[in-house]
Structures are given as C-alpha cells and as structure tokens.
N, C-alpha and C positions, 0 to 999 in steps of 0.2 A: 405579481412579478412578471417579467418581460420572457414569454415562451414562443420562443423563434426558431427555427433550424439554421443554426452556423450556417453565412453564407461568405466566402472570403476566409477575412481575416476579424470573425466572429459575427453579432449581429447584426451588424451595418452590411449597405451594399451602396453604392455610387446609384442615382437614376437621377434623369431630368423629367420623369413625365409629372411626378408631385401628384399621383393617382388618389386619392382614396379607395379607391378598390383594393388598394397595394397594401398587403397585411402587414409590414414594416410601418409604410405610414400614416395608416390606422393608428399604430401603436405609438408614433412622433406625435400624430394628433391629438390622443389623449392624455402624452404627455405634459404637452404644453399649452393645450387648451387654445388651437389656433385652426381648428378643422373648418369653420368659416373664416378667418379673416386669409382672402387668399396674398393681401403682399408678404404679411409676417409667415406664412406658412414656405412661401415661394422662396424669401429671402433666406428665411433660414435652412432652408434643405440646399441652398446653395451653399451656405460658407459650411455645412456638417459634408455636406459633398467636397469641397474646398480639405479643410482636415483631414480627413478621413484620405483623398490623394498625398497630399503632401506632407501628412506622418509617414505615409509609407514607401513614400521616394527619400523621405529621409534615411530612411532606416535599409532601405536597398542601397545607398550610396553609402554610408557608414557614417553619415554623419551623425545619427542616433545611434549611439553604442554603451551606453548604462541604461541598463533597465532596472534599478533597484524601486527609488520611490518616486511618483509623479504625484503631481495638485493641481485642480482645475481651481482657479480663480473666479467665481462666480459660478459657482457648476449649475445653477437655476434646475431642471429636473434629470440632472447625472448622464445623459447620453453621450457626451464626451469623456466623460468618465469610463461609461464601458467599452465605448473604444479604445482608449488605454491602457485596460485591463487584457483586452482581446490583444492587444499590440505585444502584448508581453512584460508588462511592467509587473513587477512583482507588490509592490505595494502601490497603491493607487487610494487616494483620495480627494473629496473635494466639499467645501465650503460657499454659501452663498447666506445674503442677510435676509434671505423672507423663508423664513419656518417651513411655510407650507410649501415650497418647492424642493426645501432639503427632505420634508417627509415623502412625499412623491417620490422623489429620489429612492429613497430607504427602500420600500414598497415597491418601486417596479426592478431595484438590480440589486435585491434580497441576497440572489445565490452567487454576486458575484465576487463578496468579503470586499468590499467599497467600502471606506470611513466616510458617510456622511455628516458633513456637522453643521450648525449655525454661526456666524462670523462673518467680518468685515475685511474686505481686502485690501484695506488699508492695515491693516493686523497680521497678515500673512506672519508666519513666525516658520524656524527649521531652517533645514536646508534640502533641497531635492537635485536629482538626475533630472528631472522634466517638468517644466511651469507650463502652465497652458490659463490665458487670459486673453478668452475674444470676447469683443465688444463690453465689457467692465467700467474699465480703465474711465470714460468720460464719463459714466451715470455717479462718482464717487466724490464723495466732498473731497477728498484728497485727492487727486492723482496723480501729482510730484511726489507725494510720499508712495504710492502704490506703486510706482515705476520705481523708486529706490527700495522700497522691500522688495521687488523680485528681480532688482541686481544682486540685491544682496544674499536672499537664500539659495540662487542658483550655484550649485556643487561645479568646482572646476572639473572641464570634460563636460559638462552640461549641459542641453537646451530646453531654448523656451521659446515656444509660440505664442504670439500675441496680436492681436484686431484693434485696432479704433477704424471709430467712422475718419471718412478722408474728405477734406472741407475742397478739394481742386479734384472731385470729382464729379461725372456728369449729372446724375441724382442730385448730387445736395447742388452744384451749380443751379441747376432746374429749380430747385425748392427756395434758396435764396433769392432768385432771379423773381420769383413768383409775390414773395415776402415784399420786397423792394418796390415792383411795381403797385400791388396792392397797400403800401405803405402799413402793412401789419408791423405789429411791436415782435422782436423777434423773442422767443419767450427762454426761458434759462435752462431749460433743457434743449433745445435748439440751439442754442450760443455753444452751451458744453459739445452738441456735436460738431461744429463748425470749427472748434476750436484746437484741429490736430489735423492739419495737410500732411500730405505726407513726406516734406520734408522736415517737420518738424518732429513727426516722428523718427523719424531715421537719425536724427540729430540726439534725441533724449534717449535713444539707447545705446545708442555707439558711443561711451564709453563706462567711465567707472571697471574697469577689467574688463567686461563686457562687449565685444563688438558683434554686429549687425551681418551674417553670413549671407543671408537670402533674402530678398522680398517677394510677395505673390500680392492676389487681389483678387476679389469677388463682387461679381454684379458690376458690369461696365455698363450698361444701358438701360434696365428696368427700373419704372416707378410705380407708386401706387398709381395711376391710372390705365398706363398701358397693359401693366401684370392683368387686371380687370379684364380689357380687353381682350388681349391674347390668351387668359387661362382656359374659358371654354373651346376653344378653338385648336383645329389640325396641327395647325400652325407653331403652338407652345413649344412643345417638345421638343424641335427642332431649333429653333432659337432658344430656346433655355441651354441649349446644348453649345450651341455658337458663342451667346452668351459666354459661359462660364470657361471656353476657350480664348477668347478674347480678354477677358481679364485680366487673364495670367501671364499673356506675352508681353514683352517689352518694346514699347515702352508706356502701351494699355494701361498696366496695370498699376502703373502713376494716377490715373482718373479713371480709378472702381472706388464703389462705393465704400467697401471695407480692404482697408490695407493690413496688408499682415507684414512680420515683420519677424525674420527667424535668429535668433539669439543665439552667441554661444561664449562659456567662459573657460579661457584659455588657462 
C-alpha cells in the first residue's frame, strides 16, 4: 500500500522534474510499470499534474461543491482515485477492464476505503457528484455510448472531468504528418485517437442537460522523440514547466495534445 507523508492536499504533489529519485515517483513508477519508458512516464505526470491543479481551482472557485460520490472511468492503477479521496469526496470509486490494474489498484490505496472494481465503461451505471474520464473514451468499442452513460449518471449540480486525445494538435499533427509522408497504413488505434479534435469534443458534450463550463489542455509541444532528448538534460525541467503552462492558456490549449473538457449539470 502507498506510504507517503500528506503533501498538499494528500499524496500527490504538482512537479515537472519526472525524477526517479523522487519518492512520489518511485511509487507512479511502480504503479504503472513506466519507469523506463520515458514519453509515457513524462506524459502522464503531465495530465496527473494537469488534474490534480484543475480539481483544485475547481473547488477554490465553487465550482465543485458536492462531495458525496465520485467514479473514475478507467481508473487503470487508482491514482486519480486517491486524489479524489484526498479532495474530500466522501465515497470515491473506480472501475477499469484489465483485472490486473484494478488489483494494483486494491493493493497500493488499501487504507483509503476506494471501491475497486472490474468493468467496462461503456457500462458505467448510478448516478454521481463527480465523473472523472481521461484518456478512455477513444480506446472503447463504444464511445457514443460512453459519452451518453456519463451524461446520463451525472447528478444535477454535478461535475465531470474528461480527456480525449486532440487530432488539431501539435503531437498528433507531427505523427500524422509522419504517417502520410511515409505512406504507413494508419492503424485502428491511431484512427480511434485522431478521431476527437477538439471541436468535436466540445460539440458531443455540450448538450443533452449537460453543458461544457471549462476547457484546459496538456502537453502543447512534446513527442516521443524530443521528450528522449530533453529528459536527460538541464534543460527538461524548465520546459516541462513552460510546457504545461502553455497548454492551458487560450488559445494553446485548442492544440495540446490532450484536451479536457469540464462538464456540468444544471
């Protein structure tokens, strides 16, 4: 189980240096089995840094104001989960389809009464105070139906944060542009991410009761190649830093790599 000294607002803390010396990220490391692969490591301490500010500007501004129950949508090994718990939600669970991530899960946030379960989020069922669903939504045989199961259990007064990849941003621009000239087949997990710019996100949520209060964004510039470059180097830190301030400004954060998208029902 995760044994850390509250820092903040519980185990989590914001950083851009992505250390492993760093006893937090040690523990991200082992969670998600990414302590060599350094884009997946980088990327994702961006958007858990990304959450982790903008639940809490939520909730200073009032726009978060039920803490009863929250669900992480794909909770993969629960870390956004215990952030939620830390956040103040009184009941906090979350669901993902590969076994072995929901036990991980169990095993590292033991002490902190989490419902971990198995399941599809195309299945989502209930109703909650707070949906939380990054990066899911394209890897799902459904995701017409997944965007309507969490208009639908969102409690009025409610919000939800939610990710897809963004096909009009610089990253996959790059990656597409790469695909094209090298005439590669674009393969169906590639199509599924290319397949949600971000106006079409902003489109599929804004309505059904539902409208669209906020957007943000993470990772305006980084790719697997550069991250390579830049991780050993002086240099990281301070552009990781830039980086993930750039993202979020407008009108940036149209073209990051992951768009979010802050939900609420009136």
């Amino acid at each position: 189980m995760i044994d850390l000294v509250s820092r903040g607002r519980g185990f989590y803390a914001v950083d851009f240096s992505v250390d492993d010396g760093d006893e937090l990220q040690r523990t991200l490391n082992d969670l998600y089995r990414y302590r060599d692969d350094v884009a997946t490591k980088v990327l994702h301490r961006n958007r858990l840094n990304l959450f982790y500010t903008l639940l809490g500007d939520l909730i200073d501004r009032g726009v978060v104001k039920q803490f009863g129950n929250a669900v992480d949508v794909g909770c993969n090994a629960g870390a956004y989960c215990q952030m939620l718990s830390d956040f103040g939600f009184k009941s906090v669970s979350g669901f993902d389809i590969e076994p072995e991530y929901v036990e991980r899960a169990r095993v590292a946030f033991a002490d902190a009464g989490i419902d971990f379960s198995v399941g599809r989020a195309e299945q989502l069922h209930g109703s909650y105070d707070f949906i939380l669903c990054t990066e899911v939504i394209e890897h799902t045989d459904e995701p017409l139906q997944v965007v309507a199961s969490i208009k639908r259990a969102l409690n009025p007064g409610g919000v939800a944060v939610l990710s897809v990849p963004n096909r009009i941003s610089l990253p996959y621009l790059g990656k597409w542009a790469v695909y094209r000239l090298r005439r590669w087949q674009v393969s169906e997990d590639m199509a599924a991410h290319l397949s949600f710019p971000f106006y079409r996100t902003i489109r599929l949520f804004n309505r059904d009761g539902v409208r669209v209060i906020a957007t943000d964004g993470a990772n305006l510039m980084f790719n697997k190649p550069l991250l390579k470059l830049l991780y050993p180097t002086p240099l990281f830190r301070p552009l990781n830093r830039l980086n993930f301030r750039l993202a979020r400004r407008w009108p940036l954060k149209y073209f990051s790599q992951f768009f979010y998208v802050v939900l609420e029902r009136s």
